[in-house]
C-alpha positions as CSV (number, residue, x, y, z in Angstrom):
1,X,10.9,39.1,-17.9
2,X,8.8,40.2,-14.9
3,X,8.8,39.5,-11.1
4,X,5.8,37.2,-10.0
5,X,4.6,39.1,-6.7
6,X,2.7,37.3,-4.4
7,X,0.6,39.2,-1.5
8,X,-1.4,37.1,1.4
9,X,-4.2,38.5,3.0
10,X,-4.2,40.0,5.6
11,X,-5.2,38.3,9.3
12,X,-8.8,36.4,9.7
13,X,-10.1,35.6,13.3
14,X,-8.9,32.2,11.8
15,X,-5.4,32.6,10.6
16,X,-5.4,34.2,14.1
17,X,-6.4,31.1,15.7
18,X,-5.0,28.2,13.2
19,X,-8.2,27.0,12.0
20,X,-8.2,25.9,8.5
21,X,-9.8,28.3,6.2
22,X,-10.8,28.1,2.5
23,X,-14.1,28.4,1.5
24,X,-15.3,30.3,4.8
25,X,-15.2,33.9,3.8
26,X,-14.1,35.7,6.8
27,X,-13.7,39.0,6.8
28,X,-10.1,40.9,7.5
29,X,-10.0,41.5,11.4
30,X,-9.2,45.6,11.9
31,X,-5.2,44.4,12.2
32,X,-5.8,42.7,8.7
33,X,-6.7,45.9,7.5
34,X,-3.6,47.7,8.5
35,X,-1.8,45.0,7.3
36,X,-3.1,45.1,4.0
37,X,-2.8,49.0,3.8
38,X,0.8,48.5,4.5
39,X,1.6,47.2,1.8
40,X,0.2,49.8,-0.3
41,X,4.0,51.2,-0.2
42,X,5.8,48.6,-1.2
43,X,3.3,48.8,-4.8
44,X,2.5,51.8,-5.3
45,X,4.0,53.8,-8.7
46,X,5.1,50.3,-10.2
47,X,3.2,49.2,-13.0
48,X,1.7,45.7,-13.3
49,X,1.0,43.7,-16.2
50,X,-1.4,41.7,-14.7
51,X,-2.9,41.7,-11.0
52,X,-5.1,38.5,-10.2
53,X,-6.9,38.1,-6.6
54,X,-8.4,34.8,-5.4
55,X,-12.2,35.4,-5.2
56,X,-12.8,35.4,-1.9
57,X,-13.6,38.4,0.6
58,X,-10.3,38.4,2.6
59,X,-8.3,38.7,-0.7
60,X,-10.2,41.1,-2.8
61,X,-10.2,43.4,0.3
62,X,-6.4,43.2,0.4
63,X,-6.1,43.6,-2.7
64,X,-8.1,47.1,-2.6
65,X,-6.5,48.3,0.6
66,X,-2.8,47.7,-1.0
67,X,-4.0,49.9,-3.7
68,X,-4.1,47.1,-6.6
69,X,-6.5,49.1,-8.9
70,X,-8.3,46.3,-11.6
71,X,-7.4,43.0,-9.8
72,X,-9.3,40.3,-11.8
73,X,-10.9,37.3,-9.7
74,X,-9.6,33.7,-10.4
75,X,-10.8,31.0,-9.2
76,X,-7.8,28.6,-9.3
77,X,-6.3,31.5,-6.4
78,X,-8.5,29.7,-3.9
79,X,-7.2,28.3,-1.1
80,X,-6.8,24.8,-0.3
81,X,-9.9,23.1,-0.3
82,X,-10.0,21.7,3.7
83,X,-12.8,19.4,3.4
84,X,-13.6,18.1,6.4
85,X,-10.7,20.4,8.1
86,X,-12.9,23.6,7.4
87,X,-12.4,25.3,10.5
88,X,-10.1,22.8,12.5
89,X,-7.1,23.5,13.6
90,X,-4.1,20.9,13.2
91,X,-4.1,20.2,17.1
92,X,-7.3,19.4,17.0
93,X,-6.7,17.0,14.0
94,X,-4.2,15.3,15.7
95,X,-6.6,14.2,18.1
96,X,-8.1,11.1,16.0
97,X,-5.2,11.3,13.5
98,X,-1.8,11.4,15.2
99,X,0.4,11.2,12.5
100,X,-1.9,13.7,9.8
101,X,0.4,16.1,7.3
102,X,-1.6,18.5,5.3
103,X,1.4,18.3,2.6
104,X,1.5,14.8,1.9
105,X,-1.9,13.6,3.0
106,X,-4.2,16.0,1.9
107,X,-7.7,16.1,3.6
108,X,-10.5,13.8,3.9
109,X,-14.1,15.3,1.2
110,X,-16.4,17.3,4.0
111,X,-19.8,17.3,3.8
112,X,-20.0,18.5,-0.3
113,X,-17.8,16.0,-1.0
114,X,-14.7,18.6,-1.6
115,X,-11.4,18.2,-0.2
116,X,-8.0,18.5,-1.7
117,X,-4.9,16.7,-1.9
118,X,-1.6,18.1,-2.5
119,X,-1.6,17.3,-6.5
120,X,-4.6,18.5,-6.9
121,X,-3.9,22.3,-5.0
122,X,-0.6,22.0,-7.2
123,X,-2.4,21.2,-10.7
124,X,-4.5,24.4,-9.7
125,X,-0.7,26.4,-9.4
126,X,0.6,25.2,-12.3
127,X,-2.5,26.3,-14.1
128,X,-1.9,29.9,-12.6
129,X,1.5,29.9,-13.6
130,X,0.4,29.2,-17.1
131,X,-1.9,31.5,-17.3
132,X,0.6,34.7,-16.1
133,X,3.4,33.2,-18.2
134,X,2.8,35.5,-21.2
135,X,2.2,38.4,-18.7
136,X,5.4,38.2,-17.4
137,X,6.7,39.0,-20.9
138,X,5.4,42.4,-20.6
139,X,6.2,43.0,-16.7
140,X,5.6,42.1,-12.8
141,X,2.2,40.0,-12.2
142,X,0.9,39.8,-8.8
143,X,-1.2,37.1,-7.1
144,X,-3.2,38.1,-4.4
145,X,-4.5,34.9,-2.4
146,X,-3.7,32.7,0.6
147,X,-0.9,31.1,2.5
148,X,-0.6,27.2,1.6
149,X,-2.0,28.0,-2.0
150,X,1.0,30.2,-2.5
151,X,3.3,27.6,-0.8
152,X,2.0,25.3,-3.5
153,X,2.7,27.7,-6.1
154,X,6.3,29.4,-5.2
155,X,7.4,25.3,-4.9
156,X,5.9,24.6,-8.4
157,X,7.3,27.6,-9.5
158,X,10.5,26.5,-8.7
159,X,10.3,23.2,-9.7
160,X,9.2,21.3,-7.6
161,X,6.7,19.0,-6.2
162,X,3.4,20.2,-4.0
163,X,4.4,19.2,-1.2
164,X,7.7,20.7,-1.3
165,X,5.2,24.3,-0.2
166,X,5.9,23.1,3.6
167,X,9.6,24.6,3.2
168,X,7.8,28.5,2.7
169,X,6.1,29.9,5.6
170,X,4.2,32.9,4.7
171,X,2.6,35.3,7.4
172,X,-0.9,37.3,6.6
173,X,-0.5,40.7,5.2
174,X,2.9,40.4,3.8
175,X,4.8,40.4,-0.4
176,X,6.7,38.3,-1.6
177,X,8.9,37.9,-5.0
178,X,9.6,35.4,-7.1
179,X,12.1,36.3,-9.8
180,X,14.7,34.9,-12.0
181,X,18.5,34.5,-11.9
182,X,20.4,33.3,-15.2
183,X,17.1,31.8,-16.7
184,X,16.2,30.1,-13.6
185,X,13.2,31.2,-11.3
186,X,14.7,31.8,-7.8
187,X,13.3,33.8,-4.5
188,X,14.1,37.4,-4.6
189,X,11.9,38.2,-1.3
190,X,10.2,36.5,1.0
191,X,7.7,37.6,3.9
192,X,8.0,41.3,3.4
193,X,7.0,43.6,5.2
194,X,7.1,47.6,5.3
């Protein structure tokens, strides 16, 4: 069985300055790039099995600079969907709502009506982790995509609920590795970096 490698973007203006970012499709800031080209290292001469990029700008870019030749868009590799958050950052959040926690409330629909809670973001894992299943038979997968998506993901990857994602901080432009130890997915590495 294969490794499930997980790669997020490299730095926005906004991961820069905490706002929330999912549908926004900033670009890579010139320290995002470097970051993402950094990585290129730490994949090159391994073969994949499957490479999967969320479909926004920041990751395919990533994705490209790392070297990850033939990365297929999915759409469930989208970020959390803010809502009314797009573009906020927490302090400011915590202006009218003192006690808000992304991981176990969610966020209020925006002006489309979108918005996420944690269940739904983790339905959108689980479906991911379905779909790279068989891959894994054959080899390493990687994911490339964004921070709390990938929270979601490693936590229902190891079993657990959504909201359990708050336990793994993951920094732009960095590889991580989810593998398997006596039959049991486990974390192998974690915020990597060359």
């Amino acid at each position: 069985m294969g490794d499930l490698l997980l790669v997020r973007h490299g730095e926005t203006e906004w991961s820069v300055s905490g706002q929330h970012t999912s549908f926004t499709d900033l670009p890579l800031t010139p320290h995002g790039e470097e970051q993402a080209k950094s990585l290129a290292p730490l994949l090159s001469g391994r073969p994949f099995a499957l490479v999967l990029t969320s479909p926004l700008g920041r990751a395919r870019r990533t994705a490209d600079l790392a070297g990850l030749v033939g990365a297929v868009p999915d759409a469930d590799l989208h970020e959390w969907d803010y809502g009314a958050y797009e573009g906020v950052t927490t302090v400011e959040i915590h202006r009218t709502r003192p006690g808000w926690d992304l991981w176990t409330d969610g966020v209020p629909p925006g002006p489309e009506g979108h918005g996420e809670s944690p269940g739904q973001v983790g339905a959108r894992a689980d479906r991911v982790l379905a779909r790279v299943e068989p891959a894994l038979a054959d080899g390493d997968v990687v994911l490339v995509a964004h921070a709390h998506f990938l929270r979601v993901l490693t936590a229902r990857r190891l079993g657990l609920p959504p909201a359990e994602g708050r336990l793994f901080q993951l920094a732009t432009g960095t590889l991580s590795r989810l593998s398997t130890e006596h039959g049991r997915p486990v974390i192998a590495e974690w915020n990597t970096r060359p």
